[in-house]
Wavefront OBJ file of the C-alpha trace (Angstrom):
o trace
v -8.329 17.532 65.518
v -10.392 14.493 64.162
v -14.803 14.829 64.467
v -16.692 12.102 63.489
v -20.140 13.145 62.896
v -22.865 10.289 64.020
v -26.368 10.981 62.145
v -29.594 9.698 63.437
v -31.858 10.177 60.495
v -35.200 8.601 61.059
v -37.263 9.925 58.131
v -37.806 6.900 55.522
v -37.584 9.386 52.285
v -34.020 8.764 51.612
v -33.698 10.136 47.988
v -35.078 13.483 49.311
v -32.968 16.489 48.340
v -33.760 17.732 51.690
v -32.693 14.602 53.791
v -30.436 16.475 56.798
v -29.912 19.341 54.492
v -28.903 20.910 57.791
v -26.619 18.797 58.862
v -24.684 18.748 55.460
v -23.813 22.569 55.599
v -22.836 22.105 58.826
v -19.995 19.046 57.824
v -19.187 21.532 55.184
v -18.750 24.066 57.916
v -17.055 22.306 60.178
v -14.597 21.069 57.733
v -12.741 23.976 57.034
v -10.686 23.661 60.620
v -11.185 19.769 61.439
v -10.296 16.333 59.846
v -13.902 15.485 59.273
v -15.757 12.130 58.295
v -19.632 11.051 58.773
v -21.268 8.419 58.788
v -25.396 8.494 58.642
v -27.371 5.904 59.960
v -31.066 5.542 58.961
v -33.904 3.046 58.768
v -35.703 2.308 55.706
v -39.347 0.494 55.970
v -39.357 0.006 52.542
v -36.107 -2.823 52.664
v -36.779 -6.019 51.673
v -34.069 -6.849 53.887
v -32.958 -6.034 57.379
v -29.943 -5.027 56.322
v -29.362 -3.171 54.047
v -27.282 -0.428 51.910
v -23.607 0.566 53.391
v -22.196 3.375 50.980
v -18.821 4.661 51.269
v -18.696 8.021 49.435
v -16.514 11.164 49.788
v -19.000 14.023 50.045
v -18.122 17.117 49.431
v -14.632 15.931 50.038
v -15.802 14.488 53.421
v -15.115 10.741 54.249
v -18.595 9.611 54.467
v -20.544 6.257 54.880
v -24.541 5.775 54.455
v -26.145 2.640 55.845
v -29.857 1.970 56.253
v -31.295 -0.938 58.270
v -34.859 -2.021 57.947
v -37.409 -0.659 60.509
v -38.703 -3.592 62.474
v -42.713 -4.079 62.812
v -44.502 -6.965 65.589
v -43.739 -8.193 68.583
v -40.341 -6.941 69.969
v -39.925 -4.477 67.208
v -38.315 -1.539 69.887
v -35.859 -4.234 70.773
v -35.408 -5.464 67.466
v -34.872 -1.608 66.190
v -31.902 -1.371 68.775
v -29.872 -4.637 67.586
v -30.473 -3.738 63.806
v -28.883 -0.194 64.195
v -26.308 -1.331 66.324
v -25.552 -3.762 63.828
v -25.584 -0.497 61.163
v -23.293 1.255 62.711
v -20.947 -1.637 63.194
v -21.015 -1.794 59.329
v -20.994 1.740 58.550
v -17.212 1.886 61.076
v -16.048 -0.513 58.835
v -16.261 1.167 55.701
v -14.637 3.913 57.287
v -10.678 4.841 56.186
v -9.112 3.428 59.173
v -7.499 6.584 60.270
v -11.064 8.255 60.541
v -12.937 5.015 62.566
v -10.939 7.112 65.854
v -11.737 10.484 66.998
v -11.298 13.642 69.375
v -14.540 14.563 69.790
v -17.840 12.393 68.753
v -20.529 15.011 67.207
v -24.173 13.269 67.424
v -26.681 14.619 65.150
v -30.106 13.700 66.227
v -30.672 11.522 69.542
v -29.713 7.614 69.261
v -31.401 4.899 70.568
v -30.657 3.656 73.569
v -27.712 0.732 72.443
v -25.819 3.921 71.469
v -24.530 3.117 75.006
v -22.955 0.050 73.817
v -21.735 1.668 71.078
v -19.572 4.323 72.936
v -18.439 1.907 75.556
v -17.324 -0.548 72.853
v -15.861 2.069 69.994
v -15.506 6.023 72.198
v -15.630 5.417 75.712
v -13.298 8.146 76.435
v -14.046 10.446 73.863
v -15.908 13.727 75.056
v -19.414 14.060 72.777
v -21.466 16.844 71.442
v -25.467 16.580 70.728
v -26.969 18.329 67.884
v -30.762 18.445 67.933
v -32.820 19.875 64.999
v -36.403 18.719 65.421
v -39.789 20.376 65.749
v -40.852 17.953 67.432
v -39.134 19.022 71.423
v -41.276 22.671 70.044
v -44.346 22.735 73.197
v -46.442 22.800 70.063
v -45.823 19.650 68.856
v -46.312 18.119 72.665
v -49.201 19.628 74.356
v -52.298 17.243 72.438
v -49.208 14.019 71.789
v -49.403 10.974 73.983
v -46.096 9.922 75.136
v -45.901 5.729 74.326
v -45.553 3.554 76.993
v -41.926 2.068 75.601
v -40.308 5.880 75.157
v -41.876 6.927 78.549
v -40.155 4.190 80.539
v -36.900 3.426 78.337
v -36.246 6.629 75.472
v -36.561 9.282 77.212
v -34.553 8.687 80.335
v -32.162 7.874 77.915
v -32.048 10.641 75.941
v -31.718 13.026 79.274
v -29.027 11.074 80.161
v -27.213 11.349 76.778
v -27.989 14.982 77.005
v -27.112 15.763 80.147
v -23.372 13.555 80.090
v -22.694 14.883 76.919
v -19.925 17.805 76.742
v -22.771 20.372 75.188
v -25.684 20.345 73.260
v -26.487 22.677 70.426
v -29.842 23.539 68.768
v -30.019 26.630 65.738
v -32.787 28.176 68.611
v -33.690 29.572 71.775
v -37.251 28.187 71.510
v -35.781 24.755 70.675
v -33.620 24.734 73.812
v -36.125 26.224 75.656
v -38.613 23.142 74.207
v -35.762 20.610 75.433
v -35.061 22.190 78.647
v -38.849 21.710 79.658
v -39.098 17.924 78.982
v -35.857 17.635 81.011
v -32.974 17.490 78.819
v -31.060 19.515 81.167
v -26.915 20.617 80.068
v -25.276 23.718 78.599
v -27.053 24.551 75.361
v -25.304 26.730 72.433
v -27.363 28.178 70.121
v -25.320 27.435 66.705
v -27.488 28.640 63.645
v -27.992 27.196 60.738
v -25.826 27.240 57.393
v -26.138 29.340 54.220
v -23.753 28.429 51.517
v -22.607 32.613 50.897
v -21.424 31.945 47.666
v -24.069 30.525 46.207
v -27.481 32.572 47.619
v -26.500 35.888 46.939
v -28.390 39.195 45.418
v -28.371 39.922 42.119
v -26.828 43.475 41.465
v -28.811 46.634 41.079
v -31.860 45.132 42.495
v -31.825 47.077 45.675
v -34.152 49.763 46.530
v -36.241 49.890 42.982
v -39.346 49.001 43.566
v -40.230 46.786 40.740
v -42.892 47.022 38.107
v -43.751 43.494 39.302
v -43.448 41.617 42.338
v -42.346 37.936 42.662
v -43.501 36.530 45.593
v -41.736 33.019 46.720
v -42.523 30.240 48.552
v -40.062 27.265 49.123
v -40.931 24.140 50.718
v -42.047 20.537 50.899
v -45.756 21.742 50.504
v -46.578 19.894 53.894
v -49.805 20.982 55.882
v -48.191 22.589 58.299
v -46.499 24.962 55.764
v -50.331 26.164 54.804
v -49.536 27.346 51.743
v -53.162 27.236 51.373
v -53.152 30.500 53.863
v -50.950 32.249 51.843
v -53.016 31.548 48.261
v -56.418 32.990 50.330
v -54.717 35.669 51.505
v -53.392 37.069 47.777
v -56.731 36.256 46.282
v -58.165 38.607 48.374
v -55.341 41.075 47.948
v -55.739 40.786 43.897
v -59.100 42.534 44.260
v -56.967 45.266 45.573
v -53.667 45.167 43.393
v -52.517 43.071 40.549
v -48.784 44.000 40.265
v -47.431 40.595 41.976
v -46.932 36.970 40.935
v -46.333 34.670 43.782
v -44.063 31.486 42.803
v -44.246 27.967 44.619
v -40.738 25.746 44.471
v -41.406 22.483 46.022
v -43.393 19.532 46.123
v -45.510 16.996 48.669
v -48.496 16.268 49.809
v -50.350 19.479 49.355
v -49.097 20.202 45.816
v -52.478 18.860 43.755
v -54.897 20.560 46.711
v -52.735 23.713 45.973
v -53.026 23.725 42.413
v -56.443 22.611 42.453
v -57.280 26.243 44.661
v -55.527 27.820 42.453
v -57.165 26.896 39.211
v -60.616 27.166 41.462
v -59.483 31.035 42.488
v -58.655 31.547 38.683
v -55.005 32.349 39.449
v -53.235 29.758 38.070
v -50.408 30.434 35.596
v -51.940 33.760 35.650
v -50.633 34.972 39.350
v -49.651 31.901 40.867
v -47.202 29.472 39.695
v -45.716 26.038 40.645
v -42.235 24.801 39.720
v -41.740 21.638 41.967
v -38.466 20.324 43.235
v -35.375 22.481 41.730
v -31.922 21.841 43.095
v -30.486 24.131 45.101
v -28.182 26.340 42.370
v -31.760 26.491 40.790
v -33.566 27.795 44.264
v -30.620 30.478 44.496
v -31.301 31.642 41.233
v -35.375 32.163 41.779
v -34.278 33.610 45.062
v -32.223 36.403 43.104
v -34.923 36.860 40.439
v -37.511 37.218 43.451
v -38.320 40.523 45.677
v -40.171 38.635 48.731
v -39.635 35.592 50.580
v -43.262 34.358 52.260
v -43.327 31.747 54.774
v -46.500 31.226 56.574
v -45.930 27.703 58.810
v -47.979 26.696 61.287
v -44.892 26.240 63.672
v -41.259 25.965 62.982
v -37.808 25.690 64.430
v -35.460 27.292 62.259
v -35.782 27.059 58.664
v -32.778 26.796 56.479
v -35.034 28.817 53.871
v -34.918 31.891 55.879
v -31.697 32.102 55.894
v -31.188 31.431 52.173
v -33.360 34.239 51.278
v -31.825 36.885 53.993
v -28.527 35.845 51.845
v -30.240 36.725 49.005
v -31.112 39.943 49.798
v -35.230 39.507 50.073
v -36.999 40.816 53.108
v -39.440 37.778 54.417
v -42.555 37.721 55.936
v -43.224 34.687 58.115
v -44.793 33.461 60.757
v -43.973 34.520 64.687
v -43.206 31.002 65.675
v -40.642 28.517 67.328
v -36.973 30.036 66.222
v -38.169 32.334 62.847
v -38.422 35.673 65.304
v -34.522 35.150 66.134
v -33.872 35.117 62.470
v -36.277 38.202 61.517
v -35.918 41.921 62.542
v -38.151 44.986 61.374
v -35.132 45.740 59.225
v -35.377 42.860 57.354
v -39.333 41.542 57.192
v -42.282 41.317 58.853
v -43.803 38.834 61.296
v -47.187 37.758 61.459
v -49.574 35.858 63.943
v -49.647 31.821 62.651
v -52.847 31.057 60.720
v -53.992 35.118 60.638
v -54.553 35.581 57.026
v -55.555 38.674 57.379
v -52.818 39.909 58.923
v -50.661 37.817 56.289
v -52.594 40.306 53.516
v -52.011 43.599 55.691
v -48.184 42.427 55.634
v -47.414 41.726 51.898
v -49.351 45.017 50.907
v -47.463 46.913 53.015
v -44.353 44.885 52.383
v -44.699 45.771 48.530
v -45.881 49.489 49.101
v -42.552 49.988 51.295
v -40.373 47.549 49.583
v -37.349 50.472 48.991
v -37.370 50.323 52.954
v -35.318 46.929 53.057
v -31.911 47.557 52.347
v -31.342 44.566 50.232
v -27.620 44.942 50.729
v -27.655 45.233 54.922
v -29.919 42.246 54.881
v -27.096 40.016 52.991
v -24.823 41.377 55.431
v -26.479 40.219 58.467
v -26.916 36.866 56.953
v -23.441 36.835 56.103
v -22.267 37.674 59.869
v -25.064 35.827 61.478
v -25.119 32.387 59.323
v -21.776 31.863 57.045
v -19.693 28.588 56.647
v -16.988 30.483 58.346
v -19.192 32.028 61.342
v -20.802 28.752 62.545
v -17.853 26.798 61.662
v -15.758 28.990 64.213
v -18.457 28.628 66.896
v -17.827 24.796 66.518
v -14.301 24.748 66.789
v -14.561 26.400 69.632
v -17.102 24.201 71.257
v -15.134 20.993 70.394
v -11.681 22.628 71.384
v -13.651 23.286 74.664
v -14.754 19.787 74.860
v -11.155 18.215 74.956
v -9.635 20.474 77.466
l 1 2 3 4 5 6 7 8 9 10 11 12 13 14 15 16 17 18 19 20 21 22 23 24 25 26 27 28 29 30 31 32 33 34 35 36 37 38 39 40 41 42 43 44 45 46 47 48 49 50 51 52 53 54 55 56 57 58 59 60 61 62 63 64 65 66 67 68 69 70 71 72 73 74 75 76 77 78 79 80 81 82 83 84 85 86 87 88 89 90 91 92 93 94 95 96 97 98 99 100 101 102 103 104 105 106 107 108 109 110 111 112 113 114 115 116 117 118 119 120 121 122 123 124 125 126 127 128 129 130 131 132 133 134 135 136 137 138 139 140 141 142 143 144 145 146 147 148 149 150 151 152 153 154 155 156 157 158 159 160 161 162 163 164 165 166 167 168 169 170 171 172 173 174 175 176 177 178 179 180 181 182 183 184 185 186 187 188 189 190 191 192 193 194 195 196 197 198 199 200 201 202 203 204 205 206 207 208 209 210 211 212 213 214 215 216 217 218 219 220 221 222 223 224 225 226 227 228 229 230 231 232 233 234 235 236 237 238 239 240 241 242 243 244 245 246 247 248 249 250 251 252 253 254 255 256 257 258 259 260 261 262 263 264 265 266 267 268 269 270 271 272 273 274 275 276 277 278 279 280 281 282 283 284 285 286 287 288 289 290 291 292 293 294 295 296 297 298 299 300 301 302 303 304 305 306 307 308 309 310 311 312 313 314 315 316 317 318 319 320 321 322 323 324 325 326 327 328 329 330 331 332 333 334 335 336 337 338 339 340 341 342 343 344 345 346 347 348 349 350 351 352 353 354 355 356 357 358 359 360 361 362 363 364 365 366 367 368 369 370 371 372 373 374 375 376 377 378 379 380 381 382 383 384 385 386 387 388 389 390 391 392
């Protein structure tokens, strides 16, 4: 069976590490049973030109093509938007091998613009398609104070409903996010296919489990965004060091919060003392702070279903996170704690007790639930049986 995976990435950042992380685990997934290629199609605001980059590359062993086009501004941009990635995908089919430009099934990752029409009936009309939506932003939390512009009112959205509801299925890693979707209309069969965890590469160290340490490391990982408020989680241990000093709580990541966050930290006198920062690190280098940590803390304002999560449950480390958008289908009482968004308080309460009753978590059972729950070879199966599905 051939797949050709058709990614919608509209963030600008592309040399981000984290750039459709998602997406990548599940190509590597999927590409255990299929014959696989991608191609990614992005704008780029920075371009001096309209059109730009078209990278052939084989990924991971993956046929894959990158091409940017540059984001249009003015009069007639929408329009303009639609003929310039049109014109990008053209390019990126080309620099396809010819044996992968034609498909079985047509998986699109993140919802096109509206010429994606022209693009099927030109290149796929008879091919059966799959969406894949990750984004926040279909969470009711994201839409109850945003205005809805006048050009996606009247031309994206129908569009998108009618992508969604034509298409064979449409998958989302969570309930909440299909539950999000289903409420603005996007009305078909949803699967809810997790997220990936690479298995072999977050794991627990050996002999960690059940001694409680002399120590804690606490661990945050993220891109330090607002709506991670990190800043939450610093208030919340300051108070708890007047209580206990036996933890250290480690930041991986960077963004725009990073000099604000170390800035607190130097003002709470906890810098390099209790709290440390260690930017961007690769993700061999996350695994190993994961294995030398004992608790994962994410405290988000909302979320869908972060990768991180996963990662650590793979790791072995119990996590205490937020009760919002997908994170309580990922966390049980056997394996962390959830707490009320923006409660720091309650954040405290839960990493005191967390640490007092850390030879609770079976560090072991916890790896094994991520390993049924989120493995290359678990969601890969669930796709291959969507797409075999799809044909028939």
């Amino acid at each position: 069976m051939k797949v050709l995976f058709l990614v919608n990435w509209w963030y600008p950042d592309r040399a981000s590490p984290l750039n459709g992380i998602f997406i990548k685990k599940h190509a590597g997934a999927v590409s255990r049973g299929v014959e696989l290629s991608v191609l990614y199609v992005g704008n780029d605001p920075g371009m001096e030109r309209n059109t730009g980059d078209a990278v052939f590359d084989e990924e991971d062993g993956i046929p894959t093509v990158r091409v940017y086009y540059k984001k249009a501004r003015g009069f007639l941009s929408r329009f303009r938007d639609q003929v310039r990635y049109f014109g990008a995908v053209r390019r990126g089919l080309a620099l396809l091998p010819p044996g992968s430009r034609r498909c079985d099934v047509l998986h699109i990752h993140i919802i096109p613009p509206p010429v994606f029409l022209l693009f099927r009936l030109l290149f796929c009309r008879r091919v059966p398609y799959i969406v894949s939506e990750h984004s926040s932003a279909y969470l009711p939390v994201n839409l109850e104070n945003r205005p809805t512009p006048f050009f996606n009112a009247l031309f994206i959205r129908p569009f998108a409903r009618r992508l969604t509801r034509k298409a064979a299925a449409v998958t989302v890693p969570s309930a909440a996010l299909a539950e999000g979707m289903r409420s603005l209309g996007y009305s078909n069969r949803y699967e809810i296919i997790p997220n990936v965890v690479d298995t072999r590469c977050f794991y627990p160290v050996e002999g960690k489990a059940g001694k409680i340490p002399h120590r804690f490391k606490l661990l945050h990982v993220s891109g330090l965004k607002r709506l991670k408020n990190v800043a939450g989680i610093l208030r919340a241990l300051h108070k708890l060091r007047e209580k206990r000093g036996d933890f250290e709580f480690h930041v991986v990541g960077d963004g725009e919060e990073k000099e604000n966050l170390e800035k607190m930290a130097v003002e709470m006198g906890m810098l390099n003392r209790e709290v440390f920062f260690h930017g961007v690190k690769g993700v061999g280098e996350v695994a190993e702070i994961m294995r030398a940590s004992h608790i994962f803390i994410l405290f988000s304002d909302y979320e869908n279903s972060p990768c991180v999560i996963v990662e650590s449950m793979a790791s072995g480390l119990p996590v205490i996170a937020t009760d919002v958008g997908g994170i309580p289908e990922l966390v049980s009482e056997k394996t962390g704690i959830l707490v009320p968004p923006g409660d720091e308080g309650e954040l405290l309460k839960a990493v005191d007790s967390m640490m007092d009753n850390y030879n609770v978590y079976d560090c072991a059972r916890i790896r094994d639930e991520a390993v049924k729950r989120f493995s290359y070879e678990t969601v890969g199966r669930q796709f291959f049986e969507l797409y075999d599905s799809s044909i028939k």
